[in-house]
C-alpha positions as CSV (number, residue, x, y, z in Angstrom):
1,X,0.0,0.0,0.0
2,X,1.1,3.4,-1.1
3,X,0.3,6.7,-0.6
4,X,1.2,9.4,-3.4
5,X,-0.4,13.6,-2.4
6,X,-4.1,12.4,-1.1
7,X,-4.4,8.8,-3.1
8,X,-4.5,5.5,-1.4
9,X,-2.7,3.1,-3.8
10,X,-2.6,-0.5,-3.3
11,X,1.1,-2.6,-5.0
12,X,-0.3,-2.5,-8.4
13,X,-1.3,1.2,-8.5
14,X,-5.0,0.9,-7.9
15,X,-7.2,2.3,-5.3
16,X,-8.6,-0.2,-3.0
17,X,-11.8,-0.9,-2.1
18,X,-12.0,-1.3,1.7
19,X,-14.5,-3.8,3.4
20,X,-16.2,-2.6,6.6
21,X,-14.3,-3.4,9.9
22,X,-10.9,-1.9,8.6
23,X,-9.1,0.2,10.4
24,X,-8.2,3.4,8.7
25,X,-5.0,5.4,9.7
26,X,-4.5,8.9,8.7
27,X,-0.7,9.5,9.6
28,X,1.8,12.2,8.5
29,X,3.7,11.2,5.5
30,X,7.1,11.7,7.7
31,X,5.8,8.0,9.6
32,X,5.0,6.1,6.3
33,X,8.0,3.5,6.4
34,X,7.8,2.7,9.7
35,X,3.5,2.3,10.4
36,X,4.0,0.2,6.5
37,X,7.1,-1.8,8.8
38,X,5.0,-1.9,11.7
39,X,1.4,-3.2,9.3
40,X,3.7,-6.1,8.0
41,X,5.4,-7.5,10.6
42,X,2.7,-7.9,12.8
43,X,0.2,-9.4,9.7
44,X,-2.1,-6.5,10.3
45,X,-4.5,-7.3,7.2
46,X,-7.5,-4.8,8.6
47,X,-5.1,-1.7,8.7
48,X,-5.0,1.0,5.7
49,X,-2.4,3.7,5.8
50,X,-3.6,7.1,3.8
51,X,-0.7,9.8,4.3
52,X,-0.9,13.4,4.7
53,X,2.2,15.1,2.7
54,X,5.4,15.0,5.1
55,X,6.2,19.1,4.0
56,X,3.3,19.9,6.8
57,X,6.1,18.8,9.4
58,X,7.5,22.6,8.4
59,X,3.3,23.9,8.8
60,X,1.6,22.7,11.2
61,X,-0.9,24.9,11.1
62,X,-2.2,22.9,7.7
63,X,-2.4,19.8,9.8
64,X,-5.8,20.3,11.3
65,X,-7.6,21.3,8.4
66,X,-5.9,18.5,6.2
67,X,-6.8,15.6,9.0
68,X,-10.7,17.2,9.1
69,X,-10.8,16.2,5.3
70,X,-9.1,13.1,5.3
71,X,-11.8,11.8,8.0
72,X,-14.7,13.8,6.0
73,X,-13.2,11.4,2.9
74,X,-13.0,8.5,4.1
75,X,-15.1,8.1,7.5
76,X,-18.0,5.9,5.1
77,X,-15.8,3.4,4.2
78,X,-14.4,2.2,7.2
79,X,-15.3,1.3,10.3
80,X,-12.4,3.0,12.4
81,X,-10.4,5.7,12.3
82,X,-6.9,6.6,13.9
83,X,-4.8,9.7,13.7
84,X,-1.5,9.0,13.5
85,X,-0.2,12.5,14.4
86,X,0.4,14.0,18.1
87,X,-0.2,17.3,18.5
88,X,3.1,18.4,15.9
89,X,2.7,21.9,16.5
90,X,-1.0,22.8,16.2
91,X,-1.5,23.9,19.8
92,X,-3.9,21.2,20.7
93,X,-6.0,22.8,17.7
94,X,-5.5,18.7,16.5
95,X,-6.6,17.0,19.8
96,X,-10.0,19.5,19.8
97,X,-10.8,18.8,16.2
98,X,-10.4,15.0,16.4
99,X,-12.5,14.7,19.8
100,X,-15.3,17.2,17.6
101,X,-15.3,14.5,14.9
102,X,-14.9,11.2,17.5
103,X,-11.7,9.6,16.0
104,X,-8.5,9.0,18.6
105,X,-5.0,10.4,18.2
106,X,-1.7,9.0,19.4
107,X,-1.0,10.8,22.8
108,X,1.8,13.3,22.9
109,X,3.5,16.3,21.6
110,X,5.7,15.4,18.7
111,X,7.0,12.4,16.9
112,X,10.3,12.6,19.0
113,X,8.7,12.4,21.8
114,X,6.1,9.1,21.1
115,X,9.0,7.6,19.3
116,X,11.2,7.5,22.7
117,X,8.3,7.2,24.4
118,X,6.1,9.9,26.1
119,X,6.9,8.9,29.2
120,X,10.6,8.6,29.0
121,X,11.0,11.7,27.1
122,X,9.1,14.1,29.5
123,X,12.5,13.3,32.2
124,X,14.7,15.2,29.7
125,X,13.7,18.5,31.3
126,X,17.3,19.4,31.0
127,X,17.3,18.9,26.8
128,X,15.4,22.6,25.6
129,X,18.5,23.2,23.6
130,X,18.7,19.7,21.9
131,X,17.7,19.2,18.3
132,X,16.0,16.3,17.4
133,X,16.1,14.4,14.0
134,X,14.4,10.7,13.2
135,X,15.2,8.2,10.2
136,X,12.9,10.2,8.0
137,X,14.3,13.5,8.8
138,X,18.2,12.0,8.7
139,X,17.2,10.6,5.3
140,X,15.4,14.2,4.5
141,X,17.8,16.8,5.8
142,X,18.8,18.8,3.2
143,X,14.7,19.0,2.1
144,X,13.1,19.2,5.4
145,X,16.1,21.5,7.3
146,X,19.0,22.8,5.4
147,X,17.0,24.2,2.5
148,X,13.9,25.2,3.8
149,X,15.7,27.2,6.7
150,X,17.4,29.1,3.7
151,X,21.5,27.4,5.1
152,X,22.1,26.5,1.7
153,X,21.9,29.9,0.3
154,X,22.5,32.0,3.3
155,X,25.2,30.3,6.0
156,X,25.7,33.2,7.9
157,X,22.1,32.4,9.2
158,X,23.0,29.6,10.9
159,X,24.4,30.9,14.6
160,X,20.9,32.7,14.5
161,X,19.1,29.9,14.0
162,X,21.0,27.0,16.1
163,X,23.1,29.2,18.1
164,X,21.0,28.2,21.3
165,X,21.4,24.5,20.3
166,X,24.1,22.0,22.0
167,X,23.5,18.7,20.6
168,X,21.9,16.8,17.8
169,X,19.9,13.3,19.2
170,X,19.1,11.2,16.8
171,X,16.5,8.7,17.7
172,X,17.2,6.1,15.6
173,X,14.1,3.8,14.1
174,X,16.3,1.4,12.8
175,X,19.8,0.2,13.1
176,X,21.5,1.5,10.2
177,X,25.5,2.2,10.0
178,X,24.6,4.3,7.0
179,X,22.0,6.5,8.6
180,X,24.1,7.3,12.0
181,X,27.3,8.5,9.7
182,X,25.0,11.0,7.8
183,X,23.4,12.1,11.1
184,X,26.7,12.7,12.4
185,X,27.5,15.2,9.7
186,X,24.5,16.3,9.8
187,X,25.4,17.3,13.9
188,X,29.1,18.5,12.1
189,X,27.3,20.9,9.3
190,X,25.1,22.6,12.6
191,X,28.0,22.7,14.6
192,X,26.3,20.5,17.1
193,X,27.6,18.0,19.8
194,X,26.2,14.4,18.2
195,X,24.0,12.0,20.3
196,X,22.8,8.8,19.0
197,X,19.2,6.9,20.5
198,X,18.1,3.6,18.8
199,X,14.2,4.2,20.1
200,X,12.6,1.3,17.7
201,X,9.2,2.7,17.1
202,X,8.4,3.4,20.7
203,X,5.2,4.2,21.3
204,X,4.3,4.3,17.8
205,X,4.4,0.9,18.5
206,X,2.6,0.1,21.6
207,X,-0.3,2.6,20.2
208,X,-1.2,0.8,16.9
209,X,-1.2,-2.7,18.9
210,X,-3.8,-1.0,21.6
211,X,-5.8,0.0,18.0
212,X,-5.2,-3.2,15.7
213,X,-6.9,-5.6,18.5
């Protein structure tokens, strides 16, 4: 199953007809790989993943409008639905609009955080100046952080916009030698002390289990 803008595909490129009972998840397009790894390894048959474009990790404030339609869309042809975003920015404007339609959200504030696990992320209180990146956004830096924050044309920007930063933690999904050299020059290109996490899916994890059964 693929998901290309707003289409559901299935492996041979057509949209898929979904029985009732199936679960529908509406995630942000940043979580794809690792909800597709976490639908396959644990045989879940009754799950659909439909993704929301990734870029809305850099505006949040299109989040909420663009999970409303999604539900609006889709809510007829299946018999669940789950957000796969936590609140990402919106200000709880996300939380207020999914209880107003009746569809559950994973619990927390960010990916980093329900990746590590909500729990064991609220007892860094002493990481405000850490900068967090995950296999999608190690994979995605130069699009989702170098570019976008104008680095590649204008370097001198960069002590104005990371000068309050320390480190770089990267929670890693998966164990991959090739990923934790790129995030380390990725810390190197900030100028940021380089800390490496192998979270797994966390409670990305633990969530969709609690939904699949």
């Amino acid at each position: 199953m693929h998901q290309f803008d707003d289409q559901i595909l299935t492996e041979d490129g057509l949209a898929p007809t979904a029985p009732r009972g199936r679960i529908l998840l509406i995630a942000c397009g940043a979580l794809a790989r690792e909800i597709l790894a976490l639908i396959r390894l644990n045989g879940w048959d009754h799950m659909t993943l439909t993704c929301l474009p990734a870029k809305y990790h850099l505006y949040p404030d299109k989040i909420t409008e663009a999970v409303e339609a999604a539900v609006s869309e889709h809510r007829e042809k299946f018999d669940q639905i789950f957000v796969v975003y936590a609140d990402c920015g919106t200000g709880g404007l996300l939380a207020a609009k999914c209880a107003e339609l009746g569809v559950e959200m994973v619990a927390g504030p960010h990916c980093y955080s329900f990746f590590e696990g909500n729990d064991a992320f609220a007892e860094h209180d002493d990481e405000i100046t850490a900068f967090y990146l995950t296999d999608f956004l190690v994979k995605q830096f130069d699009a989702f952080v170098w570019k976008p924050m104008g680095l590649d044309r204008y370097p001198q920007l960069l002590e104005m916009v990371f000068g309050n930063y320390t480190k770089l933690v990267y929670q890693a999904q998966t164990d991959d030698p090739a990923l934790r050299a790129k995030a380390e020059d990725c810390a190197a290109r900030l100028g940021l002390d380089y800390e490496y996490r192998f979270t797994g899916y966390g409670d990305l994890a633990t969530t969709l289990t609690k939904q699949a059964r």
